[in-house]
Every structure is written in C-alpha cells, then in structure tokens.
C-alpha positions, 0 to 999 in steps of 0.5 A: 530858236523858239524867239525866231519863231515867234517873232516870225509869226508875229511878222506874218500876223501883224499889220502889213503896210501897203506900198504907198503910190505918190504923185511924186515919180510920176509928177516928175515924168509928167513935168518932163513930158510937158517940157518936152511937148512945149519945146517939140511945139517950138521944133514943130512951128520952126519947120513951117516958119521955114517952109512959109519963108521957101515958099510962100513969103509974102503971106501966112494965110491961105491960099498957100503956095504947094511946094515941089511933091517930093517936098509934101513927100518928106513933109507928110512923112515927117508928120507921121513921124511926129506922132511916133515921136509922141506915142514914143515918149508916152510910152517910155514915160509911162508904166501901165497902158492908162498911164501911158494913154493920159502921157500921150494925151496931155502931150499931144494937147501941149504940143500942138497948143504950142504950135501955134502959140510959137508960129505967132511969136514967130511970124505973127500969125495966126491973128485969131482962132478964126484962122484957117489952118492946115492941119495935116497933109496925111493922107490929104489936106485937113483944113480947119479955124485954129478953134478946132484943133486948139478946142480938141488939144484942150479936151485932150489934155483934160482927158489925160488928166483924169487918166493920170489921176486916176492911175495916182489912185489906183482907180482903172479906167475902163471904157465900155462897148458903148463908150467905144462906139461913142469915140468912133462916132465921135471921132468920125465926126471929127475928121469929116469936119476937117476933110469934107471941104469939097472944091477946096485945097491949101493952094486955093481961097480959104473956105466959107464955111466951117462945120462947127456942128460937127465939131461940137458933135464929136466933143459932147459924144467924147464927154459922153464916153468919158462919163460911160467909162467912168460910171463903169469904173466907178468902185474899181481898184488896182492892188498895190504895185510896188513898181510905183513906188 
C-alpha cells in the first residue's frame, strides 16, 4: 500500500505532459473544406451556364437578358442558400468560433474563385478580370470587373489562413473595438462600390466606370483591422484542449 501511495505521489509531482495540438486533424478538415469550395464553384458556374444557355445564348456579357421574376425569385433564394451552405460546412468543420470563421473564410475565397475559373472553361468567359460581372442579386443587383470579387476572395482566404495558424498555435485571435469599427467601414465601402451604379442594371450596357478607390479603401482599412487585431492578440494563448488532439 505504502508503494501505491508513493507512486501516487510521484505521478502527481512529476512532469505532466501537455496535449499536443497538430495540424494533422485539422489539415485533413481543411483539405476537405478546400475540395468541397472547389467543387461547389463547378456547382455554382453550372447554374449560370444553365441560365446564360435559357436566357441569354448569344452572348456572355452584359446587357444581359432578365429571366421571368418568379425565375430571379428562385435564383436570389438559392444565393442565399449558398451562403448557408458555406457557413454550414464551416461550422460543422470547425471546433472553436476562430477556427470556424478561418474555414468559412478560406471556403468563400476558393469558391468563389472557383466560380469563375469554371464559368471560363465552360463558356469561355470571363476574357479577363476587367469583365463586368453580376455579382448577386440579394437584394439588388451587385455589378463589379471580375478583379473585385476575385481580389476580395483572395484577401479572404489569407485572412482565413492567419486564423487557422493561429487556432493550430493556440494563439486567439481578438479584434478590438477599433477593429470592429475598421471592417464596418470598410466593409461599407465595399458594397458601395458594388451597388452604387446609379442608371445602371444587368438588362441594360455595362458601366463606364468602376470605383476602384472605394474598393482599395476597403481592402487597406481590412489590413488595418487585421494588424489592430493582431497587436491586440499579441502574447495570447489558449490552455491546451484535448478536444484537438
């Protein structure tokens, strides 16, 4: 008995070994999410090869001719439901609320970069970044040069990047007040550019112009958020989970 006791208390004396985080679970998740953002773009531009074929066949620029309402019904409500399928598969992906918003992120960027890598294997458009897109219809037409959304889908997955790292390295992420205020702005500026087109809707010429200042705006005041977030953060870390074993 006197043994046990001793080698009790040697147990709970001695050094403990820490749970170890690797990237390995969730490098497979990861991969996964990617695969599936990859392959929802190739669902995403079928669609719209679809609608483009019903509606509009001789041509794959603007002006585009509007299908029937109850058609641009259906069509904003399956929009929304892509975004619900995205936050869905970060969410069931993900184990902590960082990790989850770096899924989300990297997933939105791939799809939507996707998108359009498919739409030009299928019909051959877009011919270059400089193409004016719709962008959604939810809750009216957004309309932008492909360079947008693809240089915001790019900011997106670094972003989500730098969360996943930093979730691997038990290292949270925290945006301060300002930093809130910085993607509000920011994020404001964003959709301005897109919507702010005044005269101007899918059925009718593209645009002159687009404003790209508004656009660099918004991506530096993102940057400026994230490096506000990231001075706050700095020293942080989380005790070791062994859920992430």
């Amino acid at each position: 008995m006197g043994t046990r006791l001793m080698g009790e208390a040697a147990g709970r004396t001695g050094p403990r070994t820490r749970p170890r985080i690797t990237a390995g679970p969730l490098g497979a998740r990861l991969a996964w999410v990617i695969l599936f953002a990859v392959a929802f773009g190739f669902v995403e531009a079928s669609v719209v090869a679809y609608l483009r074929e019903l509606f509009h066949p001789q041509d794959t620029g603007l002006p585009l001719a509007l299908p029937p309402k109850r058609v641009l019904l259906i069509e904003g409500s399956r929009e929304i439901a892509t975004l619900i399928v995205l936050v869905a598969l970060a969410a069931a992906a993900g184990r902590r609320f960082q990790e989850r918003a770096g899924l989300w992120l990297v997933a939105f960027g791939i799809w939507d970069i996707s998108y359009y890598v498919w739409l030009r294997v299928m019909l051959g458009w877009p011919a270059g970044l400089l193409d004016w897109d719709i962008l959604f219809f939810v809750p009216r037409p957004w309309l932008a040069p492909v360079v947008a959304p693809v240089a915001l889908s790019l900011l997106m997955i670094a972003f989500g990047w730098f969360l996943i790292r930093r979730e691997v390295h038990r290292r949270p992420f925290r945006l301060p007040f300002i930093g809130w205020m910085l993607v509000a702005l920011a994020t404001a500026l964003v959709l301005r550019s897109f919507l702010h087109r005044p005269g101007s809707s899918p059925d009718g010429p593209a645009p002159g112009s687009y404003s790209y200042g508004l656009l660099i705006a918004g991506i530096l005041l993102y940057a400026l958020a994230l490096l506000a977030g990231r001075r706050t953060s700095r020293g942080a870390r989380r005790s070791p989970d062994r859920g992430f074993q």
